[in-house]
GUDO-107349 format. One record per residue: residue number from 1; x, y, z of N, C-alpha, C in turn. Coordinates in steps of 0.1 Angstrom, whole numbers, always signed. Last residue first. Example, Ala and Ser with C-alpha at 12.3 -4.5 7.8 and 13.67 -1.06 7.14 Angstrom:
2
ZADREN  zator   n.c1   n.c2   n.c3  ca.c1  ca.c2  ca.c3   c.c1   c.c2   c.c3
ZADREN      2   +128    -22    +71   +137    -11    +71   +129     +0    +79
ZADREN      1   +132    -57    +78   +123    -45    +78   +132    -33    +78
***
This chain:
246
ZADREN  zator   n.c1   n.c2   n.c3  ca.c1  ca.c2  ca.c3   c.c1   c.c2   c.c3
ZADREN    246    -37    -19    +68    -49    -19    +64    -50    -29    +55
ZADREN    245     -8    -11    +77    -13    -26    +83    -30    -28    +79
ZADREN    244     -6    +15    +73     +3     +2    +63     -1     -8    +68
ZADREN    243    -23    +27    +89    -23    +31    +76    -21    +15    +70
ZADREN    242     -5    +20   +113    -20    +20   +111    -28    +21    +99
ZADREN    241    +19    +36   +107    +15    +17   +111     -1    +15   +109
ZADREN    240    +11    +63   +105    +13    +58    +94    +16    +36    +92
ZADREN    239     -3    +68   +132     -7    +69   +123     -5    +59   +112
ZADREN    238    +26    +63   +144    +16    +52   +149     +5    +52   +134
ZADREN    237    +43    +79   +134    +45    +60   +136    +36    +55   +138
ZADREN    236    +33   +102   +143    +32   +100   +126    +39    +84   +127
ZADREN    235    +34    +96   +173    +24   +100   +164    +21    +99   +149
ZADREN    234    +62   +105   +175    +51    +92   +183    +38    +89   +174
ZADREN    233    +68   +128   +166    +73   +114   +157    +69   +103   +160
ZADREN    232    +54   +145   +180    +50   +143   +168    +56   +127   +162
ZADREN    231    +67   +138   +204    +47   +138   +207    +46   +137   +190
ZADREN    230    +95   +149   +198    +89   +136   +200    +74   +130   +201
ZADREN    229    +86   +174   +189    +88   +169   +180    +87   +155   +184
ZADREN    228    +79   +186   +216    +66   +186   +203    +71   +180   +194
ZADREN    227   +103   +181   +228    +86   +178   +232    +79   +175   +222
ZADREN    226   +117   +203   +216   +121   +190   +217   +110   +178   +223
ZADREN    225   +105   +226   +222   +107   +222   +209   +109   +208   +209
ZADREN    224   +110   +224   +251    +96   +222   +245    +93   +218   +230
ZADREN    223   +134   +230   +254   +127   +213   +255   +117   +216   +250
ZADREN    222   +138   +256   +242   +141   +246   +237   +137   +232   +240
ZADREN    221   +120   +269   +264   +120   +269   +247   +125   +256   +241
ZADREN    220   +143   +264   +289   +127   +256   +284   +121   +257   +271
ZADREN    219   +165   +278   +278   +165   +263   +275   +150   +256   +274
ZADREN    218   +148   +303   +282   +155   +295   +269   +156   +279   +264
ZADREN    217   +147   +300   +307   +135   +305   +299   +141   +298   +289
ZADREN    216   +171   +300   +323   +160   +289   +319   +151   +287   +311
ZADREN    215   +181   +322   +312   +186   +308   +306   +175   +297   +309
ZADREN    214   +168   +341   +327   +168   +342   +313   +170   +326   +307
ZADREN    213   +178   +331   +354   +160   +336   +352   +157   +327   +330
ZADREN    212   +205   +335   +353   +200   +325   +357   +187   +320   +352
ZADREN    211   +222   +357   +328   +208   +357   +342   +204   +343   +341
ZADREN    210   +255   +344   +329   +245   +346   +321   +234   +346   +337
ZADREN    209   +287   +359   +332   +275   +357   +339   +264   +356   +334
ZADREN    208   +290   +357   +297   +299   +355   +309   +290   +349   +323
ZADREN    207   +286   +351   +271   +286   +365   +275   +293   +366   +293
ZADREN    206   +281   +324   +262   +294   +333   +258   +294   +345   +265
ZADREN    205   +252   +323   +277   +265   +316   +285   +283   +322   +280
ZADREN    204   +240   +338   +256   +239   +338   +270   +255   +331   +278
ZADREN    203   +245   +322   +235   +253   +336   +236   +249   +340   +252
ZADREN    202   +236   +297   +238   +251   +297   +240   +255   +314   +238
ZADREN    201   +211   +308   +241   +218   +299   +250   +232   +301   +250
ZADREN    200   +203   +315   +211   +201   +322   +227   +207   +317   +238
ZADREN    199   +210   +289   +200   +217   +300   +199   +215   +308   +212
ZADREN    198   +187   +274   +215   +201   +270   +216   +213   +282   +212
ZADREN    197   +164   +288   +201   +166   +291   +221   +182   +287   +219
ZADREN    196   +168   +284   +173   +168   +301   +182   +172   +303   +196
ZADREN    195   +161   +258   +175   +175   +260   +174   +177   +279   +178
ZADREN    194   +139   +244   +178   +145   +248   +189   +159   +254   +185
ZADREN    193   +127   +247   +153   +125   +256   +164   +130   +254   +174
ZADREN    192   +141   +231   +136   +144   +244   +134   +136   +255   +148
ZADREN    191   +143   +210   +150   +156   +211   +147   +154   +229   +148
ZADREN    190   +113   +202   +143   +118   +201   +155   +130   +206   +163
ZADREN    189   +117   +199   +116   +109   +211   +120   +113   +211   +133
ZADREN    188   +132   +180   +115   +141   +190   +106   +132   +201   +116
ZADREN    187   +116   +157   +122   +132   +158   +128   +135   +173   +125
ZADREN    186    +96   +157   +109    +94   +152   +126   +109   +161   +132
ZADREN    185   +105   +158    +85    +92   +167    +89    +94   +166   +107
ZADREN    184   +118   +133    +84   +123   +147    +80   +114   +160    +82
ZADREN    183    +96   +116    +85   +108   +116    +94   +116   +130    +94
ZADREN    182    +82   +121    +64    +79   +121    +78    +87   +122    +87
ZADREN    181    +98   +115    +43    +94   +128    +45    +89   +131    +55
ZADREN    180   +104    +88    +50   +115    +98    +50   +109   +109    +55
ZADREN    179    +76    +80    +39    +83    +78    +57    +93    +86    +58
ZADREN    178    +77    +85    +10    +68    +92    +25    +74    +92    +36
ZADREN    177   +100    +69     +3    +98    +85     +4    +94    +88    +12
ZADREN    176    +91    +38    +15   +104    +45    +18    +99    +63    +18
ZADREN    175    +70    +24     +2    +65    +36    +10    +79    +48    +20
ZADREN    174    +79     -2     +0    +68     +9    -15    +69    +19     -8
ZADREN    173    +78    -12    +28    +82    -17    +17    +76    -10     +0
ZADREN    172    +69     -7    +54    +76     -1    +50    +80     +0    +32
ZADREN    171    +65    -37    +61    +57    -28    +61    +58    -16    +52
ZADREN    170    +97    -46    +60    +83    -52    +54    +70    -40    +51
ZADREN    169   +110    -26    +81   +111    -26    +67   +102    -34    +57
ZADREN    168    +94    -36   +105    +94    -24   +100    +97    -21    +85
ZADREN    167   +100    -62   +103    +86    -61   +104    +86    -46   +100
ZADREN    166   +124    -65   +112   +124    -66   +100   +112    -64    +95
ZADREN    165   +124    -49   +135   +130    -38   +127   +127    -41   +116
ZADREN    164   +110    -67   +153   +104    -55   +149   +112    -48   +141
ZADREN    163   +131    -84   +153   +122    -88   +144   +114    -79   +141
ZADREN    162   +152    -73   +170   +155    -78   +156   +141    -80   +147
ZADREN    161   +136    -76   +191   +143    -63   +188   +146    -61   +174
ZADREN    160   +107    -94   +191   +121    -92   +195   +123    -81   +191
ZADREN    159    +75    -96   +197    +82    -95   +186    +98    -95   +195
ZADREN    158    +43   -110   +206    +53   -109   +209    +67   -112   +197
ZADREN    157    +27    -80   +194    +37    -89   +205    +32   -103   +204
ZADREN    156    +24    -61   +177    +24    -76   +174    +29    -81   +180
ZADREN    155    +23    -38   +186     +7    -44   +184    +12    -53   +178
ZADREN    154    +47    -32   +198    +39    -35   +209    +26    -36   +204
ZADREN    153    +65    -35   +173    +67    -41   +187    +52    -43   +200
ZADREN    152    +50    -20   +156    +49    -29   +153    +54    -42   +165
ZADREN    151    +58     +6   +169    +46     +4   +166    +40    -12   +163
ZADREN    150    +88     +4   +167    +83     +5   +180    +67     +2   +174
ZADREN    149    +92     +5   +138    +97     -6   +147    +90     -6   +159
ZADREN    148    +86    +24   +120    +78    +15   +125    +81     +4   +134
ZADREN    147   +112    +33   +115    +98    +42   +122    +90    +32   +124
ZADREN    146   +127    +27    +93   +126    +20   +107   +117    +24   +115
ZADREN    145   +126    +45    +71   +119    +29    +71   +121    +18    +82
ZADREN    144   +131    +67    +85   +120    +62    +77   +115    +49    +77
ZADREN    143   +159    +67    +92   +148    +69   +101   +133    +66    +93
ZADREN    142   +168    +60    +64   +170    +52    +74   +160    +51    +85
ZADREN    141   +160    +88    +55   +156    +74    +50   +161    +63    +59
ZADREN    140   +180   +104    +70   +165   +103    +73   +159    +92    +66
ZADREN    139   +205    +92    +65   +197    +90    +80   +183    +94    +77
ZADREN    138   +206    +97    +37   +205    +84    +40   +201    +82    +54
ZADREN    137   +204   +130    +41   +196   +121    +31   +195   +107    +39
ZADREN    136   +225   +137    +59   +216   +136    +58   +204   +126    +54
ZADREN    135   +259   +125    +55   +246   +131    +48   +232   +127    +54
ZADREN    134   +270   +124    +82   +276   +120    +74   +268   +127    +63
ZADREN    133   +246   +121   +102   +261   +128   +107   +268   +131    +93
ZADREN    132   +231   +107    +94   +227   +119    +97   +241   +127    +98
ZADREN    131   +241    +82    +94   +239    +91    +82   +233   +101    +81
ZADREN    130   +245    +78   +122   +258    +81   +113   +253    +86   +101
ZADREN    129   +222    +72   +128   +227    +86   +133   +237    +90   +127
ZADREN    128   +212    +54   +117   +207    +63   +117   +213    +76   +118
ZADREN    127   +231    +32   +123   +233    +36   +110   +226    +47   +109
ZADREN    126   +223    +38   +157   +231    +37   +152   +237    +39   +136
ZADREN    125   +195    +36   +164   +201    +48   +157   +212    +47   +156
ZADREN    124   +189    +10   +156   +182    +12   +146   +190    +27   +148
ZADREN    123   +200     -3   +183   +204     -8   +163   +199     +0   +154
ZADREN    122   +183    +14   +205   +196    +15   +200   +204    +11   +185
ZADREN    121   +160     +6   +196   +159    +16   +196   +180    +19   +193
ZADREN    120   +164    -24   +203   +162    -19   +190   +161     -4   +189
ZADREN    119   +163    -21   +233   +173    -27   +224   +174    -22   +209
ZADREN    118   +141     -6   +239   +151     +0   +236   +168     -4   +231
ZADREN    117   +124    -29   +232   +122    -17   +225   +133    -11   +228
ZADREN    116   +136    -46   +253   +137    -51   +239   +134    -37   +228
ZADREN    115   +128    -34   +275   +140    -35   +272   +145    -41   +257
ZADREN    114    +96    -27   +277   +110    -19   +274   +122    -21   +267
ZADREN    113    +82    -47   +282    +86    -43   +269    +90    -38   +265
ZADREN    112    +75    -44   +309    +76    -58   +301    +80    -54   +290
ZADREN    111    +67    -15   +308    +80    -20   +318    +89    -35   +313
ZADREN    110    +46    -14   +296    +59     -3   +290    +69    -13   +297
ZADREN    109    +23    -27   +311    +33    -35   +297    +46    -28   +293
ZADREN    108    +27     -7   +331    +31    -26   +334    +33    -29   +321
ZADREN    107    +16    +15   +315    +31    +13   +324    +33     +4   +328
ZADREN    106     -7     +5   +306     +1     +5   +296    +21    +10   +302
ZADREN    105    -20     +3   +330    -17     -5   +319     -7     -5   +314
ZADREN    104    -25    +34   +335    -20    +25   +346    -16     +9   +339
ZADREN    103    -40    +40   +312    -26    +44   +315    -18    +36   +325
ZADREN    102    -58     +9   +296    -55    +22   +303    -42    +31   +311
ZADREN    101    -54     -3   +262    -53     -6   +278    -55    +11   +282
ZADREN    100    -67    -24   +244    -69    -10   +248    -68     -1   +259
ZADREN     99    -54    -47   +237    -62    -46   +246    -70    -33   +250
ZADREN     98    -38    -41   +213    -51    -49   +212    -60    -47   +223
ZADREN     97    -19    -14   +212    -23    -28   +220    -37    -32   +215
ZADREN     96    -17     +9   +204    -16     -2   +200    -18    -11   +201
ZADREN     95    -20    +35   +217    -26    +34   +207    -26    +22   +202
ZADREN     94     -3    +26   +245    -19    +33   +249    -27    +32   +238
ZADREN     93    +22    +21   +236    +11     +7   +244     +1    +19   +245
ZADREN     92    +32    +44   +226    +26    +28   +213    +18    +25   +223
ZADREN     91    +35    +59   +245    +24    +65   +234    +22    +50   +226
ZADREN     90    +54    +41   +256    +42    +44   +266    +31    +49   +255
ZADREN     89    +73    +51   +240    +70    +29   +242    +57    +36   +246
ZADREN     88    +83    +74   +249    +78    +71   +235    +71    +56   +234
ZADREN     87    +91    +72   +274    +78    +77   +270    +76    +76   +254
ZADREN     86   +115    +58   +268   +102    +51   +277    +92    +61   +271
ZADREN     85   +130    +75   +253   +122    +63   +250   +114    +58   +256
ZADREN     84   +134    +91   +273   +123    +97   +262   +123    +87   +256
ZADREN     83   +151    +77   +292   +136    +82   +297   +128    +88   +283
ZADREN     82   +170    +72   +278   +164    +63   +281   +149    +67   +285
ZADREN     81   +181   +100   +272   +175    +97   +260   +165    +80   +263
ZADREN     80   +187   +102   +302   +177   +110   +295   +172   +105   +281
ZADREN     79   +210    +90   +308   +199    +90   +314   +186    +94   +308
ZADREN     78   +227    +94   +285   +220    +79   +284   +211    +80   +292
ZADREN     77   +230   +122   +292   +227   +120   +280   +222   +107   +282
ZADREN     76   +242   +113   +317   +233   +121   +321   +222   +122   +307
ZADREN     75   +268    +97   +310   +260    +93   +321   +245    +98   +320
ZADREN     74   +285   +121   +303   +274   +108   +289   +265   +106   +296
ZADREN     73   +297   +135   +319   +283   +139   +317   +277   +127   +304
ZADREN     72   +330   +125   +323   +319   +133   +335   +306   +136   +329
ZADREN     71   +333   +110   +301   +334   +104   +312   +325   +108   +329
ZADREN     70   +326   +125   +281   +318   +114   +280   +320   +108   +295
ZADREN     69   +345   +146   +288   +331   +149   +283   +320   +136   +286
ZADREN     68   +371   +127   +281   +367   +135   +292   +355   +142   +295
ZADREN     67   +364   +119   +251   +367   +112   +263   +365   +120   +275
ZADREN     66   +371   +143   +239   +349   +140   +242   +356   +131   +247
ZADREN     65   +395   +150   +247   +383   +160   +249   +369   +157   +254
ZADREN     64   +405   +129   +231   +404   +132   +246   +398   +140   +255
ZADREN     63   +395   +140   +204   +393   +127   +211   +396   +124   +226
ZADREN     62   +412   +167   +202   +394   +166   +201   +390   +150   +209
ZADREN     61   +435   +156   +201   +433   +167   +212   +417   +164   +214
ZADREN     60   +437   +135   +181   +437   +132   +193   +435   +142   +206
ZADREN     59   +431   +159   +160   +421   +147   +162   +423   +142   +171
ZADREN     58   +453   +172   +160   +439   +181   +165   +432   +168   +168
ZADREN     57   +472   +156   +155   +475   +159   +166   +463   +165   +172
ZADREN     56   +464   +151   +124   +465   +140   +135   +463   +144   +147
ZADREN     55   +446   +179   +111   +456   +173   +114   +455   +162   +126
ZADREN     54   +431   +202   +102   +424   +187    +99   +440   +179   +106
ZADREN     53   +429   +233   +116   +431   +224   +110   +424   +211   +108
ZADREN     52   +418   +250   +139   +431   +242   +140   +436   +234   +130
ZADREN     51   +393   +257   +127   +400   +264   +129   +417   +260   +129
ZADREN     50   +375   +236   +139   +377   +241   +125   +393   +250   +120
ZADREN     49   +376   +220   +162   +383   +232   +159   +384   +233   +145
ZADREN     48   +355   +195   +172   +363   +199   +163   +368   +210   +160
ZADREN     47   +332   +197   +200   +334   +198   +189   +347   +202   +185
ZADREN     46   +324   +185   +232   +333   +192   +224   +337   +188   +209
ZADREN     45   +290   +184   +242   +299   +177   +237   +308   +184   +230
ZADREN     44   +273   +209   +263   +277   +199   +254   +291   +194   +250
ZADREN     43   +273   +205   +299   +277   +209   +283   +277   +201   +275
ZADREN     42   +238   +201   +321   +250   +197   +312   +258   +200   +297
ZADREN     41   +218   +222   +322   +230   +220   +335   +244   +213   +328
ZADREN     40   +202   +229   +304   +202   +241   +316   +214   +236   +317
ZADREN     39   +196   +209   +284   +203   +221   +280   +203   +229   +293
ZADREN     38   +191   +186   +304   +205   +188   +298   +206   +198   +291
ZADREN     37   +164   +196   +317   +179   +191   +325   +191   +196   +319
ZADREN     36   +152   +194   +287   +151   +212   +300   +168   +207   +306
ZADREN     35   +150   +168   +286   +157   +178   +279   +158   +192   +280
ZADREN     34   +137   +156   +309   +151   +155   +303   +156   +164   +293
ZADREN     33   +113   +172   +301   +119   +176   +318   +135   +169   +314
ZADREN     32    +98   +164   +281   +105   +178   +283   +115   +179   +292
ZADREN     31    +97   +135   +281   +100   +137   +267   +110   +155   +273
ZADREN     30    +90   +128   +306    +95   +119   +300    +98   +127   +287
ZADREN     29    +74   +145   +319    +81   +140   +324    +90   +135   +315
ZADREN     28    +56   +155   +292    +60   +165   +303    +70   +155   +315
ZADREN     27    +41   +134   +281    +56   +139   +277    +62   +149   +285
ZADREN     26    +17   +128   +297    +27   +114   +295    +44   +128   +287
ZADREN     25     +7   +150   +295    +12   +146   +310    +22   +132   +308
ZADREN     24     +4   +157   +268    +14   +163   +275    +17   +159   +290
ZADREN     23    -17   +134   +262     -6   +132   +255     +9   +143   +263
ZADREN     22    -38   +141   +280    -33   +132   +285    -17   +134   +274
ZADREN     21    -46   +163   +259    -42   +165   +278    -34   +150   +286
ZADREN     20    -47   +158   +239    -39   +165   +242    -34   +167   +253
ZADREN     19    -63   +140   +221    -60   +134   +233    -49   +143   +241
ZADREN     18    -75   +154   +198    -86   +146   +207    -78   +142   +220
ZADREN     17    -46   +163   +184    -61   +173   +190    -72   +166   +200
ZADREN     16    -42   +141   +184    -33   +151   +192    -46   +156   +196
ZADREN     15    -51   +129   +165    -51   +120   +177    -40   +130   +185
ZADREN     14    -52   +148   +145    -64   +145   +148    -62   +136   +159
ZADREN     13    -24   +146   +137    -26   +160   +143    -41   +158   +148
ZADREN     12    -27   +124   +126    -16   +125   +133    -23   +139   +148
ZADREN     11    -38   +128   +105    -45   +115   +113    -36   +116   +121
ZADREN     10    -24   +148    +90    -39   +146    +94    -45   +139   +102
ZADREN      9     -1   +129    +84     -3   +143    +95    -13   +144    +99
ZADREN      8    -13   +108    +68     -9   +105    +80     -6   +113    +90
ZADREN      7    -21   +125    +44    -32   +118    +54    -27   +114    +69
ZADREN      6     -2   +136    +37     -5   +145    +41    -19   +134    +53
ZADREN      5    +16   +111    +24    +23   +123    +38    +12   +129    +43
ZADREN      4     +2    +80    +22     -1    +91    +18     +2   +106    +24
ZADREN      3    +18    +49     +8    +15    +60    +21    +13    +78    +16
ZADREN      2     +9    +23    -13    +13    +39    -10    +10    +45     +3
ZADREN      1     +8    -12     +0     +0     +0     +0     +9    +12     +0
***
């Protein structure tokens, strides 16, 4: 079956609009509050000196760098991207399950079903992220035709980590573009509104004493951007699973 981008926003933005109150109490812990944390308290990751050149000696200066970065604050990055997968599991088991479970539910099965969801959560951003890193193009097509992994994990249980991914590209199968374009819609728009607070941020903090008051305000901008794109990507997976399983 063709996937149709605009139907699946549609049917996206229509299980927002009907379920908004509960959809922001399930992301307001799990999707905002880790990402408020780490733009307020933890730095980022040290980047490459453009500047210094391309040489051997910059590349082990930079590599000991994010060694030492990763040593005092990864910790806090794995804490957090674990918690916005849980809440992303938690939007599948409330839309997917056969059983139609209720909130209180759907956290006993999130808990039974985690760890394999975030097993696959892990394989699947790994080529993901590197072709994001690398070009674009190939990570968001990657993120495309893996988008269905979580969706197809918790309405065909019982799946593995491995088998929801192959279950994703099956599905997926005619329908690569769209899903890209979903993905690139979820990811790029998400990208572009939070990136005003992130600038605002780092000129705040380049400036010396930044107002305490001010930075939080910002960084909140920014999780919230980061909110509305995970509530979105939750969402255009489930939709568009829903679609391809007709």
């Amino acid at each position: 079956m063709k996937l149709d981008f605009a139907t699946v926003l549609t049917d996206a933005w229509t299980l927002f609009k009907r379920d908004r109150d509960l959809l922001l109490r399930i992301a307001a812990p799990f999707l905002f509050l880790p990402a408020f944390a780490l733009a307020l308290v933890v730095p980022d990751p040290p980047m490459p000196d453009a500047a210094a050149g391309n040489n051997e000696a910059q590349a082990m200066v930079w590599a000991d760098a994010v060694q030492t970065w990763a040593a005092a604050h990864g910790g806090w990055y794995l804490l957090a991207y674990v918690m916005s997968f849980f809440g992303t599991s938690l939007f599948y088991a409330l839309y997917l399950d056969r059983q139609h479970l209720d909130l209180r539910q759907a956290l006993t099965r999130c808990l039974r079903i985690f760890p394999r969801f975030l097993l696959a959560m892990v394989i699947v951003s790994l080529p993901a992220g590197a072709g994001l890193l690398l070009y674009a193009i190939p990570g968001l097509y990657i993120l495309g035709r893996t988008m269905l992994t979580g969706p197809a994990m918790f309405a065909e249980a019982p799946l593995g980590a491995l088998g929801a991914i192959r279950r994703s590209f099956t599905l997926s199968r005619g329908s690569g573009l769209p899903l890209m374009g979903l993905a690139a819609f979820s990811y790029i728009s998400g990208w572009l509104v939070g990136a005003p607070f992130m600038m605002a941020d780092k000129a705040l903090r380049d400036g010396g004493q930044a107002n305490p008051v001010a930075l939080a305000i910002v960084d909140a901008g920014a999780a919230v951007a980061a909110m509305a794109a995970g509530i979105a990507m939750a969402l255009i997976a489930i939709s568009a699973y829903r679609r391809l399983v007709r």
